[in-house]
C-alpha positions in Angstrom: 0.0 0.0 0.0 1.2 3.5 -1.2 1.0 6.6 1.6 -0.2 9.0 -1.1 -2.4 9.2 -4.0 -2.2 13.0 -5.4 -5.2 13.2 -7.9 -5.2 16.5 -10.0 -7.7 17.9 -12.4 -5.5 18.7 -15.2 -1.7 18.7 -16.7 -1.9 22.6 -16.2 -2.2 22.0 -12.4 1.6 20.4 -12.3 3.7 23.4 -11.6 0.5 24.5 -9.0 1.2 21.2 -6.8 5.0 20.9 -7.7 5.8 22.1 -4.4 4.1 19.3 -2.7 5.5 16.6 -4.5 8.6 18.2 -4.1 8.0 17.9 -0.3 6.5 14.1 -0.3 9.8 13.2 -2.0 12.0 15.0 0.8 10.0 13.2 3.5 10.4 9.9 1.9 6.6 9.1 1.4 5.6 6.7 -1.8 3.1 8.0 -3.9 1.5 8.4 -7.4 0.0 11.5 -8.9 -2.7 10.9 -11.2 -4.5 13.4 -13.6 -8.2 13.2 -13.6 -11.0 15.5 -14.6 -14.0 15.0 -12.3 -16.0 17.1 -15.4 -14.2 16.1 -18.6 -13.6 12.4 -17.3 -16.3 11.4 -14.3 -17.1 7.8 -15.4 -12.7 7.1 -15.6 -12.5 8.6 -12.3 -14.8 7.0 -10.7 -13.7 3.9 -12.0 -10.4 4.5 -10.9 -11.0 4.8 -7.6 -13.2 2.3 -7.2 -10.1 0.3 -8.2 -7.9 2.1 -6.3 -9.2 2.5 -3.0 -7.3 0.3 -1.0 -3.7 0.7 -2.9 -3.5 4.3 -0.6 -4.0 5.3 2.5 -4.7 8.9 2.3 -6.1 10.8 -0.8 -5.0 14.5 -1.9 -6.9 15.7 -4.4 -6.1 19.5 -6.0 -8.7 21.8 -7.9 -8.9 25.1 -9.1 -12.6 27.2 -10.0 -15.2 24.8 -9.5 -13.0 22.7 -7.3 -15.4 19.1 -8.0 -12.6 17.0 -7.8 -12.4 16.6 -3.9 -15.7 16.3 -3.6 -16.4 13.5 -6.3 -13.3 11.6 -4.8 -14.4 11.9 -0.8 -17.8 10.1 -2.5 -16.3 7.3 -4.3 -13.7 6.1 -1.1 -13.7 5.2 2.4 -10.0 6.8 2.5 -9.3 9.9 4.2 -9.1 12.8 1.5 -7.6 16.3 1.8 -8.6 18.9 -0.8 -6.4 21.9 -1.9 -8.1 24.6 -3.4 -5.6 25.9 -6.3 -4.8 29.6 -7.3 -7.2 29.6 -10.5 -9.4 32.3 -12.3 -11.1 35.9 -11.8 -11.2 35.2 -7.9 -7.4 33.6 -7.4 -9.0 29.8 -5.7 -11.4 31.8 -3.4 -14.4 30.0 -5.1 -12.3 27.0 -5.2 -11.8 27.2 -1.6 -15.6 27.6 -1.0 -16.8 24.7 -3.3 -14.2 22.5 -1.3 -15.4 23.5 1.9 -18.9 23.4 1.6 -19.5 20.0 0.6 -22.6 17.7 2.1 -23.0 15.5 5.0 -21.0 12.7 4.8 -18.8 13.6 1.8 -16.2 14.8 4.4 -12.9 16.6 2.7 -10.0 18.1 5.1 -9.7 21.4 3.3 -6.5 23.5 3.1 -5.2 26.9 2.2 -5.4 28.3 -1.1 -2.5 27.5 -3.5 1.7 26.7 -2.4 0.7 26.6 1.3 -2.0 24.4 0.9 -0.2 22.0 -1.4 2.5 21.9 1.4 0.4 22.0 4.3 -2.0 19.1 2.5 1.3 16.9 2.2 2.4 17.7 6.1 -1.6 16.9 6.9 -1.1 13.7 4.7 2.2 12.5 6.8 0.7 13.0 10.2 -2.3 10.2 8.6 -0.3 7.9 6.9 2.7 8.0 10.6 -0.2 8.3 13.2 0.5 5.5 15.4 -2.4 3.0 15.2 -4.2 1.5 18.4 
C-alpha cells in the first residue's frame, strides 16, 4: 500500500502542486499523482477509484474554480481525503476554496489553504495520517 495518491484535475495544475511533490519526495513518502477531470472524465474517475481505494492510504486531491474534484473523490472512497483549493481564475482559488469547503454531509474533505501553502500543508496533513500510530 502507497501513503499518497495526489489526484489532479488537469496537466496545467503540475507546476500548482509541484511544491508538494517536491515535499512528499523529501520526506520519503511513496506515492502516485494521477491526472483526472471530475468534469471532462467522471465515469474514468470514478472507475479508478473504485479500483484504487485500498492501494493508498490517504487521498490528496487538487482543484482550481469549481473545485469538484475533492468532492467526487471523498464520495467514491472510504480513505481519508484532503482537498487543496488551487490559485485559479477571476477570484485567485477563493471560489475553489468555498466549493471544497462546503461539501454535504457525509462527503467529508479536510480542506487547506489556497495555492503553495496548501499544497505543502495538505502533504504535512497527509504525513501525520499515513505515521499516526495506530491502536
Amino acid at each position: 500500500m502507497k501513503d499518497i495518491l495526489f489526484i489532479i484535475g488537469s496537466e496545467s495544475d503540475r507546476p500548482s502542486v509541484a511544491p508538494g511533490v517536491e515535499l512528499i519526495e523529501k520526506k520519503g513518502l511513496s506515492y502516485d499523482l494521477v491526472v483526472y477531470s471530475a468534469h471532462r472524465q467522471l465515469p474514468e474517475l470514478v472507475e479508478f477509484l473504485k479500483s484504487a481505494d485500498g492501494d493508498y492510504r490517504v487521498v490528496i486531491a487538487a482543484a482550481g474554480l469549481a473545485a469538484a474534484l475533492p468532492g467526487v473523490v471523498a464520495s467514491q472512497v472510504k480513505r481519508p481525503v484532503i482537498g487543496v483549493p488551487l490559485v485559479a481564475g477571476q477570484l485567485g482559488g477563493v471560489d475553489a476554496l468555498l466549493a471544497i469547503l462546503q461539501l454535504p454531509n457525509g462527503v467529508p474533505v479536510a480542506t487547506m489553504g489556497i495555492g503553495k501553502q496548501g499544497v505543502q500543508n495538505a502533504i504535512h496533513l497527509a504525513e501525520r495520517i499515513v505515521r499516526a500510530p495506530s491502536g
